[in-house]
matplotlib code that plots the C-alpha trace (Angstrom):
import matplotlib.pyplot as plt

x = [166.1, 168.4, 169.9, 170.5, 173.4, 174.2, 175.7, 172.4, 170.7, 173.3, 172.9, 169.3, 169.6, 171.9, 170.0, 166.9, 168.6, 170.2, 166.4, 165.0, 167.9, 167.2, 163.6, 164.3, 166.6, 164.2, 161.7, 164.0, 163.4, 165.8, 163.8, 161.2, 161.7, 160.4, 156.7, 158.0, 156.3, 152.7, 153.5, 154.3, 151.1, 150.1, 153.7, 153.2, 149.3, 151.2, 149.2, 151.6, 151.4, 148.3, 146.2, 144.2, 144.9, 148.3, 147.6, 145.9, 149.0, 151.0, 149.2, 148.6, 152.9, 153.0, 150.2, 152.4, 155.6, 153.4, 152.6, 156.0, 157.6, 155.5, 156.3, 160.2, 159.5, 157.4, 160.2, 163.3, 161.0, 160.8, 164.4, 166.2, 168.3, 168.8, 170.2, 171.9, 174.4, 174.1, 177.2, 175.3, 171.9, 173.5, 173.6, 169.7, 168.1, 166.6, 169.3, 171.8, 170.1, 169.1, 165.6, 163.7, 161.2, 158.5, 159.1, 159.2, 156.1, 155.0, 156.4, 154.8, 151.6, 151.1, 153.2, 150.1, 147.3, 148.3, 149.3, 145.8, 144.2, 145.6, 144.7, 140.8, 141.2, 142.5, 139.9, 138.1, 139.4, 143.0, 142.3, 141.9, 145.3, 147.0, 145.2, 145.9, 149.9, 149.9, 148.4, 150.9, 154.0, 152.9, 152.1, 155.6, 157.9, 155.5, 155.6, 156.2, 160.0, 161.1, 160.0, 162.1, 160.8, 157.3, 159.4, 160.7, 157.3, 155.4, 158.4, 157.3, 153.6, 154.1, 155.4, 152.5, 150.4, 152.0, 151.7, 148.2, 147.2, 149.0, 146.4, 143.7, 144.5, 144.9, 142.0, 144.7, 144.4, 147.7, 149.2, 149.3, 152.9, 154.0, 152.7, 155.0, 158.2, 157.5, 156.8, 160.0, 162.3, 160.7, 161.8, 165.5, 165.9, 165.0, 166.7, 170.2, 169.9, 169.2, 172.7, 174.3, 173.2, 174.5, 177.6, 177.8, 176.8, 179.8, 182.0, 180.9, 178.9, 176.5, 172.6, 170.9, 167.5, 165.9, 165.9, 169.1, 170.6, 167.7, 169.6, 173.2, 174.7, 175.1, 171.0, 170.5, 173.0, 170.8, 167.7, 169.5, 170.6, 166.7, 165.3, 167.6, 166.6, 162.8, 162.7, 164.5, 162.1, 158.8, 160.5, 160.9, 157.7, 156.0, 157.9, 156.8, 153.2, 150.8, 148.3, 151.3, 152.6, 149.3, 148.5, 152.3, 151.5, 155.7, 157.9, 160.7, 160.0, 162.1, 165.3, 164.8, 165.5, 169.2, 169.4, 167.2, 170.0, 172.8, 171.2, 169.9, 173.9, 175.2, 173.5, 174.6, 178.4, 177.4, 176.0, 178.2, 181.6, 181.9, 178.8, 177.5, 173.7, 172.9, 170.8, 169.0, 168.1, 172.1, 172.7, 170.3, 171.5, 175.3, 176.3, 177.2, 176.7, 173.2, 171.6, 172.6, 171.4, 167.9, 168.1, 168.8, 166.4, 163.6, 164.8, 164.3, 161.2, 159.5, 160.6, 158.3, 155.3, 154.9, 157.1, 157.5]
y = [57.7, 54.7, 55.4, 53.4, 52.0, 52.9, 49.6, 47.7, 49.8, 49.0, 46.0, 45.8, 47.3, 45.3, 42.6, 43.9, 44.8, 41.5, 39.6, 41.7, 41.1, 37.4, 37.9, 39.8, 37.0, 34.2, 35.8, 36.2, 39.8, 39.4, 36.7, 39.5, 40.2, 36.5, 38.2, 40.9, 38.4, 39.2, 42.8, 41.1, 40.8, 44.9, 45.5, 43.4, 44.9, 48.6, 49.7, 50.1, 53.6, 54.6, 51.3, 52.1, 48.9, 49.6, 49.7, 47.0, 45.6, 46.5, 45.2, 42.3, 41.9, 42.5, 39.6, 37.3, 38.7, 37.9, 34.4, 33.4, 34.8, 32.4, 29.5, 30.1, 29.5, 27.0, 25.2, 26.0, 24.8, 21.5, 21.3, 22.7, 19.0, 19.0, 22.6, 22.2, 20.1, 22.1, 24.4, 27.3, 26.5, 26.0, 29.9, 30.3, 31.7, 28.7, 26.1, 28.5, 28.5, 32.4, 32.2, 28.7, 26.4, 28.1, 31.2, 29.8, 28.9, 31.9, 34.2, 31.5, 32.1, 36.2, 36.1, 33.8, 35.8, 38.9, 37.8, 36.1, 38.4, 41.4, 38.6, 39.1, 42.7, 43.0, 40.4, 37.4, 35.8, 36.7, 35.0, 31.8, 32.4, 33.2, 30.3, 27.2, 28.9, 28.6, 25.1, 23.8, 24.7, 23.5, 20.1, 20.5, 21.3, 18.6, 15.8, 16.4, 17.9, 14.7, 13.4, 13.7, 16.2, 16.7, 19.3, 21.7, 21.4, 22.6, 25.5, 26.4, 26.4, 28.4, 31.6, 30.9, 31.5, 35.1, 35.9, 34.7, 36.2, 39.4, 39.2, 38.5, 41.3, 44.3, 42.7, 41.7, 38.6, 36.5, 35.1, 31.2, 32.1, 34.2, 31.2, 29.1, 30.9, 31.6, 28.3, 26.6, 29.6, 28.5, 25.1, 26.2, 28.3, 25.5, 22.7, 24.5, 25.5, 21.6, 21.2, 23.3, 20.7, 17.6, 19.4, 19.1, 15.6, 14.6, 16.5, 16.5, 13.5, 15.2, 14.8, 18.3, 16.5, 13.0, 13.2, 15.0, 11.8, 11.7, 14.2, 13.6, 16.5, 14.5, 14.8, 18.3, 19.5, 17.4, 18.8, 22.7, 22.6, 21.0, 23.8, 27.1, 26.0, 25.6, 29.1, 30.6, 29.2, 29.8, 33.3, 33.9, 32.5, 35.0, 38.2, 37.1, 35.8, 37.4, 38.6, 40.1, 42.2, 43.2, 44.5, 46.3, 47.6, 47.1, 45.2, 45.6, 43.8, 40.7, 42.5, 42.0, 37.7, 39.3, 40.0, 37.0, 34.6, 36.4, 35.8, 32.4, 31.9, 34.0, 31.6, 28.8, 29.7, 30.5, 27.1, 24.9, 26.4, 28.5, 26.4, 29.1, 28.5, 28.0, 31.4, 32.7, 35.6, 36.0, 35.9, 38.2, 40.9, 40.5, 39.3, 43.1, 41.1, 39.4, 42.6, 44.6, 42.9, 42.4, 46.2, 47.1, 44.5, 46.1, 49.7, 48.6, 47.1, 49.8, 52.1, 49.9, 49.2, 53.5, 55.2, 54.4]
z = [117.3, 116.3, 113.2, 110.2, 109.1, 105.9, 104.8, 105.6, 102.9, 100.2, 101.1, 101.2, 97.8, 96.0, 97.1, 95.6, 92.4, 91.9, 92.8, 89.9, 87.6, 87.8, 87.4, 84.0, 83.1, 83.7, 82.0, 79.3, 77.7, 75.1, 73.3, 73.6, 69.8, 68.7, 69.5, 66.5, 64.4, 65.4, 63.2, 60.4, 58.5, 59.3, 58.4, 54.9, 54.3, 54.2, 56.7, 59.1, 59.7, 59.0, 60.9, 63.7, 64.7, 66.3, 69.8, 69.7, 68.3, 70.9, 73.4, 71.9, 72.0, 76.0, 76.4, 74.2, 76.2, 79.4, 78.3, 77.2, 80.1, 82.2, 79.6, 79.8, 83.8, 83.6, 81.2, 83.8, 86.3, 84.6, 83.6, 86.6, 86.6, 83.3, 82.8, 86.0, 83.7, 80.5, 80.2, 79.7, 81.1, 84.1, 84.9, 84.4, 87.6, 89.2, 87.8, 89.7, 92.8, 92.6, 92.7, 94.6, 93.3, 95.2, 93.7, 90.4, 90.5, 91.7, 89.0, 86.7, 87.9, 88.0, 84.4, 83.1, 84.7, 83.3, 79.9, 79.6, 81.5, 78.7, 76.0, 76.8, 76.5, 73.4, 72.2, 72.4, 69.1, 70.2, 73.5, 71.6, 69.7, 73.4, 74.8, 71.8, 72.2, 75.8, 75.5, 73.1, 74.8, 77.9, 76.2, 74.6, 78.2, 80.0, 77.5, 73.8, 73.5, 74.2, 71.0, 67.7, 64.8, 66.6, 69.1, 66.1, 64.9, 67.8, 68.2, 64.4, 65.1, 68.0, 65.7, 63.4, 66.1, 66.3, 62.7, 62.8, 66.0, 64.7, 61.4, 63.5, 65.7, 62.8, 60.7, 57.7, 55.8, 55.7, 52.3, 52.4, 50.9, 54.3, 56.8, 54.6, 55.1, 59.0, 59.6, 58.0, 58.9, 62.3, 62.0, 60.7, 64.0, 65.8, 64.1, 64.3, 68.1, 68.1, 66.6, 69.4, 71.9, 69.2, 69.6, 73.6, 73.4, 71.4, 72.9, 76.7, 76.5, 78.0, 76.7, 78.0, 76.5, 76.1, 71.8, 71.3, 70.4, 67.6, 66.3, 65.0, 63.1, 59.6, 60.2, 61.2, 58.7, 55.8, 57.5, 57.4, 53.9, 52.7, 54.8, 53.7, 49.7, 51.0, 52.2, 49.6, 46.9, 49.2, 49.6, 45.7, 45.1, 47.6, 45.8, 42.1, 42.9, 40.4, 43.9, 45.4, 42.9, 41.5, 45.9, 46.5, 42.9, 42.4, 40.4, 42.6, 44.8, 44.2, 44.6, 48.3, 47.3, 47.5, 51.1, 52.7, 50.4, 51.9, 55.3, 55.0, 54.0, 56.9, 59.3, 57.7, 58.4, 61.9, 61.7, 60.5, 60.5, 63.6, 65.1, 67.1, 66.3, 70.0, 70.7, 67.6, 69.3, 70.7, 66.8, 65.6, 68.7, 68.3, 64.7, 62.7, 58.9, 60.2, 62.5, 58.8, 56.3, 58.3, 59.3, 54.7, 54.0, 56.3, 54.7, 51.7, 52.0, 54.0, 50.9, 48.8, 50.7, 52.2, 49.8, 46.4]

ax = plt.figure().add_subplot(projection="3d")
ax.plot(x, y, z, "-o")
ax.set_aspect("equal")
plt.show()
């Protein structure tokens, strides 16, 4: 029997390892937590814990993981020239070379099938959600991003979807008040990682899409500011609404206005003064002050909704 050299197996290996690797990475787990969001209104009902809806839940999150997987291919797929010249686009998967067009589309296509294909399981009404979000991004990477303002919009509306799919999901009605402050924290995300590529444009000169110079920084830093005192209002108006206190059964509640101020300021400085707003999701993983305040403010208001 011929044997097998032990170097062609390592090989064979490390070649496997590093194909999945890059298949994690252009799925992009780590935005994974964005689909957090469809929680939110069992989370806010307090029913969080005792709902026999959670499974449900849960499988409702690894159709929207699914889905967006196949939209964050379908996007590189479209972009590959583009990012091919962004500074840090550039080391995405099929941008670098490491996994071919072909492929691409291939990963696209069994990411979509099973993310739609879980959809219909958990529901038919959910389906619809799934289906108007994967409809609206795709308009958005084919067509739509490249217009001003309409692309942070569609963004938003996509993690309204989640909160409204989540409702739907756990049978919870959603406060007009909570749709409000998702969709406009939404558009801050969105309008700040905006100001990461205004940054590259005036100092690289290069434009990593069509409407980024739509966007000059005197704008999105108007836009920022507008939106931070938007939330924060919406966000006090939620804790002090007659319907709300009289459901929670607190008066507490609006202590918690402390910690979403400090954060809304937090990611300002990130912002504008170290102007690191590129990756929300980088922010919310790796900045201490921002991963601690969400972590007290989550405490905090778990202790109110299940405990006191």
């Amino acid at each position: 029997m011929k044997k097998i050299d032990s170097s062609v197996i390592m090989n064979t290996g490390t070649l496997i390892l590093s194909s999945f690797a890059s298949v994690l990475k252009l799925m992009r787990v780590k935005h994974y937590t964005k689909n957090l969001f469809l929680f939110i209104p069992l989370f806010f009902s307090g029913e969080l814990l005792s709902s026999a809806y959670l499974v449900d839940l849960l499988f409702a999150f690894l159709a929207f993981c699914l889905v967006a997987s196949a939209l964050y291919t379908f996007n590189d797929l479209m972009d590959v020239e583009k990012d091919r010249m962004h500074p840090a686009k550039k080391n995405r998967p099929i941008a670098a070379g490491l996994i071919n067009i072909k492929t691409g589309y291939l990963i696209f296509a069994m990411l979509l099938l099973l993310g739609m294909g879980l959809g219909v399981v958990v529901s038919a009404r959910f389906f619809i959600y799934l289906g108007i979000y994967f409809a609206i991004n795709m308009l958005y990477s084919t067509y739509l991003k490249h217009f001003s303002i309409i692309d942070i919009v569609l963004v938003s509306t996509g993690f309204v979807l989640r909160v409204l799919a989540g409702g739907e999901v756990a049978q919870v009605a959603i406060s007009h008040w909570l749709i409000i402050m998702v969709f406009f924290l939404a558009m801050l995300l969105a309008l700040a990682k905006r100001r990461d590529d205004a940054l590259i444009l005036e100092k690289q000169a290069v434009a990593s899409r069509k409407n980024i110079r739509q966007y000059p920084t005197y704008f999105i830093d108007a836009g920022i500011g507008m939106l931070c005192g938007v939330i924060i209002v919406a966000y006090l108006m939620y804790c002090l609404s007659p319907e709300v206190m009289e459901r929670l059964d607190n008066q507490r509640i609006f202590y918690t206005t402390f910690f979403v101020i400090t954060g809304v300021l937090r990611y300002l400085q990130i912002t504008l003064v170290e102007n690191k707003s590129g990756s929300p999701t980088y922010v919310l993983l790796h900045d201490r002050f921002t991963a601690i305040n969400l972590l007290i403010w989550g405490i905090y208001f778990f202790l109110i909704l299940y405990i006191f």
